[in-house]
C-alpha positions in Angstrom: -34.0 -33.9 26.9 -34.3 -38.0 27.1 -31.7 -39.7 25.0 -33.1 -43.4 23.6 -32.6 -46.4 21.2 -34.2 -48.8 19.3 -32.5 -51.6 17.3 -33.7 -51.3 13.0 -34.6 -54.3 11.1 -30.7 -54.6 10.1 -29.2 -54.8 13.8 -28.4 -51.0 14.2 -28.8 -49.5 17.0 -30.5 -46.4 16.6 -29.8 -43.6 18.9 -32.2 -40.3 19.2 -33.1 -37.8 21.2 -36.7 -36.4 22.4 -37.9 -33.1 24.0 -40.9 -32.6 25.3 -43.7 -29.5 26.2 -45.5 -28.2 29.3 -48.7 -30.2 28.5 -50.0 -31.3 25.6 -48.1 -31.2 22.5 -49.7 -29.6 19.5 -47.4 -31.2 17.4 -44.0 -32.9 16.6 -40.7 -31.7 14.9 -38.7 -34.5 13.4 -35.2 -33.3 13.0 -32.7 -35.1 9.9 -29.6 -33.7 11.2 -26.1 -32.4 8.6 -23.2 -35.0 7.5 -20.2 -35.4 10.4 -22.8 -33.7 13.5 -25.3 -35.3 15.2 -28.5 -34.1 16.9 -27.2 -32.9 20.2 -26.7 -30.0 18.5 -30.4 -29.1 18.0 -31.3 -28.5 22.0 -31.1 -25.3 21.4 -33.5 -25.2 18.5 -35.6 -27.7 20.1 -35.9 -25.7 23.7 -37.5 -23.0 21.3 -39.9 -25.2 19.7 -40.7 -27.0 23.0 -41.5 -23.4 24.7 -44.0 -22.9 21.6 -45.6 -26.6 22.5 -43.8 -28.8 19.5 -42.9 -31.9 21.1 -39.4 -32.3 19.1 -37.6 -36.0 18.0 -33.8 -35.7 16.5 -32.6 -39.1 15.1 -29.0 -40.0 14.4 -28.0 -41.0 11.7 -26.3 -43.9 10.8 -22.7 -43.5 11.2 -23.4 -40.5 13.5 -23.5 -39.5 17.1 -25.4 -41.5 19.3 -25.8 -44.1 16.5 -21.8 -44.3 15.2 -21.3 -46.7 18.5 -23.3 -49.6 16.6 -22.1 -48.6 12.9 -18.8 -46.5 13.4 -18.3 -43.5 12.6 -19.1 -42.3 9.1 -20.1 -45.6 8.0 -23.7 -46.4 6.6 -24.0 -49.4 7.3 -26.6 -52.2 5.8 -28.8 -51.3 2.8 -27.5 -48.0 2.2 -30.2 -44.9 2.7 -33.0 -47.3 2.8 -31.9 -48.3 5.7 -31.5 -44.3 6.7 -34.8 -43.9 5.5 -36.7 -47.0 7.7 -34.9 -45.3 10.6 -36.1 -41.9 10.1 -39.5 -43.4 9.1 -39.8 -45.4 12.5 -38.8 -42.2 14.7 -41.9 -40.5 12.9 -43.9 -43.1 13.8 -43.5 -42.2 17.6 -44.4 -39.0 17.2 -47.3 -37.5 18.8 -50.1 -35.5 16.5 -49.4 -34.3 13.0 -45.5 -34.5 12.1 -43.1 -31.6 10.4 -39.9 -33.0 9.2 -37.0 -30.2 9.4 -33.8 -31.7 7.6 -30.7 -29.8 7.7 -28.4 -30.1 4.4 -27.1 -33.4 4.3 -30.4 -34.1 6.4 -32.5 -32.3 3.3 -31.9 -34.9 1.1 -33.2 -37.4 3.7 -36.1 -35.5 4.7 -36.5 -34.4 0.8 -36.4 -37.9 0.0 -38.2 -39.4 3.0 -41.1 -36.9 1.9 -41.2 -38.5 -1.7 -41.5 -42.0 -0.4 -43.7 -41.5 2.1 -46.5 -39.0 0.7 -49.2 -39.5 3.3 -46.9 -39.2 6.9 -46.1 -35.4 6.6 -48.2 -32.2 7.2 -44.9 -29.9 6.6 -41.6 -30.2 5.0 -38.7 -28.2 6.2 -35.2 -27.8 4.3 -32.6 -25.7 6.1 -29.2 -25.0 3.8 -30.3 -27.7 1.3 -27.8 -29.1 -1.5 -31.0 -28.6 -3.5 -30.6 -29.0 -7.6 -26.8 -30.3 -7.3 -25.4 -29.2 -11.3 -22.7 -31.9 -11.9 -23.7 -34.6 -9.4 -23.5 -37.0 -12.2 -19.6 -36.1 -12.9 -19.5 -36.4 -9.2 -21.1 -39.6 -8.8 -18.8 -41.4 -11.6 -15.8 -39.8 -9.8 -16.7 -41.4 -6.7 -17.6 -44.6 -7.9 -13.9 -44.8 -9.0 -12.9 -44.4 -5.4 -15.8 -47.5 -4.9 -14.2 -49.7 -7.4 -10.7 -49.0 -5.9 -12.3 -50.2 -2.3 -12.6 -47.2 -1.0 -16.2 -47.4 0.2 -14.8 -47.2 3.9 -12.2 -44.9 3.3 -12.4 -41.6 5.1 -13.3 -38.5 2.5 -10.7 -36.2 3.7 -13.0 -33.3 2.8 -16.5 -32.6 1.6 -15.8 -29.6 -1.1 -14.2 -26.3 -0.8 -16.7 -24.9 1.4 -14.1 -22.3 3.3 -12.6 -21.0 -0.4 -15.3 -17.6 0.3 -14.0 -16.7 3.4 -10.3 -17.4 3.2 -8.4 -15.9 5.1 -10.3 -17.9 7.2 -9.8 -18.7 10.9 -10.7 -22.5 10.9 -11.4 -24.6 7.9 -15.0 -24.6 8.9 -15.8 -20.8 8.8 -18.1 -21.6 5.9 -20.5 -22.8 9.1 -21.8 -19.2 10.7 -20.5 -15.7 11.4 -20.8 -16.7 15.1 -17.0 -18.0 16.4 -18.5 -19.6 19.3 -20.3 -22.1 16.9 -17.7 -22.7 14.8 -15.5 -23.3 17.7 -17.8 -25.9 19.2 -17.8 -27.5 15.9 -14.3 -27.9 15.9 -14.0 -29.3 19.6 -17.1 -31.8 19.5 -16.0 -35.5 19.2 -18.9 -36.2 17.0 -18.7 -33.4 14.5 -15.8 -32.7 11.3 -12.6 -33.8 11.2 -13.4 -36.2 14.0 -16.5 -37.8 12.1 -15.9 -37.6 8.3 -18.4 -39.4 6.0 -16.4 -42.1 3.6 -16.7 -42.2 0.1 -19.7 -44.8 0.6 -21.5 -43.0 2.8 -21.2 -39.6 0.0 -21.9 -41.6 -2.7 -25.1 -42.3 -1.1 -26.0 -38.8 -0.2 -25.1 -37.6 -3.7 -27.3 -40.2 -5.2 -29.9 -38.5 -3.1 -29.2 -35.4 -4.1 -29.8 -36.6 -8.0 -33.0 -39.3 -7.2 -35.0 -36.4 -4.7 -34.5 -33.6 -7.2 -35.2 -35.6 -10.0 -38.9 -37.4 -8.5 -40.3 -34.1 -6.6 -43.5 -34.8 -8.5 -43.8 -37.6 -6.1 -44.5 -34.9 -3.5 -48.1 -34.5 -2.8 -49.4 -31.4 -3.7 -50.9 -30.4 -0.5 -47.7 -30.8 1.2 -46.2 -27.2 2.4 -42.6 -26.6 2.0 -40.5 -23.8 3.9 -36.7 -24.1 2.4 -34.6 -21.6 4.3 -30.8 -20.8 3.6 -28.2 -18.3 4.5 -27.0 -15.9 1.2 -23.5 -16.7 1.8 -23.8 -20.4 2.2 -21.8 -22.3 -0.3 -23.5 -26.0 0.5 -26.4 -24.2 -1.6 -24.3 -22.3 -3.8 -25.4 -19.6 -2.2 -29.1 -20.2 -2.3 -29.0 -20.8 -6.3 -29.4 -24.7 -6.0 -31.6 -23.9 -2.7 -34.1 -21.4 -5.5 -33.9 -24.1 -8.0 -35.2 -26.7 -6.0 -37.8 -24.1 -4.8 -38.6 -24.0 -8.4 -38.8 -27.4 -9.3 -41.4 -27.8 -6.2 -43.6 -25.2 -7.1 -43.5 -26.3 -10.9 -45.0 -29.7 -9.7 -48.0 -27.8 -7.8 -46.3 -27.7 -4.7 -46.7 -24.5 -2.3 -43.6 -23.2 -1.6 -42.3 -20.8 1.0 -38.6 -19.4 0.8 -36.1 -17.1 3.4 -33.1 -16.2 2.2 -30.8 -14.5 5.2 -28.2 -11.9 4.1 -24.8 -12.5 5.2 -26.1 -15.6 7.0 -23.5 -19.2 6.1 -24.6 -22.5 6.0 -25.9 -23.0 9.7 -29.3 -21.0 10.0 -29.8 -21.9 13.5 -26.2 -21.5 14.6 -26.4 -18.1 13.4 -25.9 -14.7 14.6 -29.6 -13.9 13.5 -30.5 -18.0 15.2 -33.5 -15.4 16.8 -34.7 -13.9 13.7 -34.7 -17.5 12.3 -35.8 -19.3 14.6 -39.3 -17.2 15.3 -39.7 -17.5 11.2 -39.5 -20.9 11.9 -41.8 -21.3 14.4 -44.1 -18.8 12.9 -44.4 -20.7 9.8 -44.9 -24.3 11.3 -47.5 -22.8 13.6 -49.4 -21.8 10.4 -49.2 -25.3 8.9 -50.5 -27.4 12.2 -53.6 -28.7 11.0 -53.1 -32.4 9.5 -53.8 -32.7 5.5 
């Protein structure tokens, strides 16, 4: 794993992180990481996809990991998600062969979005846990923009929903993660992820917007583009899978071909799961079938 940078068109020092195959690569993996973790969290995932011959690039965020030394943390930073988007756009552009974008819940509505405005870079789409059709984001959005008017925009959100209400009496406020207590425990104890890096109410405003505007212009998608959207049955980020299935929907109603796992028992983390395995050789099964450049 090589950590590097690159400074974005607004002064932001962009931090990401590349792994590499024996040999040639076949293809790359472009990983859009979750809100408050970064994309050191992936080398596991990544060490899989590299032993399969992906070469693998993880950007972070603005306002995350690597990246939250130039922004701080939990802070977007200039021009919004455009500015998100540029940055994800300009790590595709150093990959090597045809380029499958995996994005991660909060990283879903990037990559969801990043696919929609830039129809010709992908040859797969991946959405892991995806927020998917969001019912109320509106409500949501006016709420927030409260908080905005009050000057709030940099204001820490002291938390993201009541993602731990299913599993209470719960161990850790973050059981809502994976079944695996090692995960959740490194969760808890990394600098860089929770607690310790919470998005403001700017920064959530933007990913809700998101949410609303990728949902809303999936005919934008090309149709030749393949979509895998994977989620765990008991994740409550995806309403456990029913906003995950309706996004599925709206895809395939706009032409789109659409592949979907659901994993029983599986929480919001997929790859930090007990069944990672099982999920992970879906994964590279599926990706391995969609290779070939559109």
């Amino acid at each position: 794993m090589t950590e590097h940078t690159f400074v974005d068109a607004d002064g932001v020092t962009i931090g990401y992180r590349e792994w590499t195959p024996d040999g040639a690569a076949r293809a790359t993996v472009v990983i859009a990481h979750g809100a408050s973790e970064h994309s050191g969290r992936y080398a596991r995932v990544a060490s899989t996809l590299t032993a399969a011959g992906f070469s693998v690039l993880a950007v972070d965020h603005r306002g995350h990991g690597l990246t939250s030394a130039s922004t701080g943390a939990g802070l977007l930073g200039p021009r919004g998600m455009a500015g998100v988007l540029d940055d994800l756009d300009h790590v595709v552009s150093l990959a090597t062969g045809p380029v499958l974008l995996l994005g991660h819940s909060m990283g879903s509505v990037i990559a969801l979005r990043y696919a929609e405005t830039h129809p010709d870079a992908l040859t797969g789409l991946v959405l892991s846990g995806p927020i998917g059709v969001m019912p109320g984001v509106e409500v949501a959005l006016q709420q927030l923009q409260g908080a905005l008017d009050g000057g709030l925009a940099d204001t820490p959100v002291e938390s993201l929903g009541p993602f731990n209400e299913e599993f209470e009496p719960a161990r850790t406020p973050y059981d809502w993660l994976s079944r695996s207590d090692a995960e959740v425990d490194a969760y808890v104890a990394d600098p860089w992820c929770g607690d310790q890096n919470p998005l403001t109410y700017g920064y959530l405003a933007a990913v809700l917007s998101g949410v609303r505007d990728s949902a809303d212009e999936v005919g934008r998608l090309p149709s030749t583009l393949p979509v895998l959207v994977i989620a765990g049955e008991r994740d409550p980020v995806s309403a456990f899978t029913a906003q995950a299935r309706a996004l599925a929907e709206a895809m395939r109603s706009a032409g789109l071909t659409v592949t979907e796992d659901y994993y029983p028992g599986a929480r919001h983390e997929l790859l930090n799961e007990t069944n990672r395995a099982e999920v992970e050789a879906a994964l590279v099964a599926w990706l391995t079938e969609h290779l070939s450049p559109r």
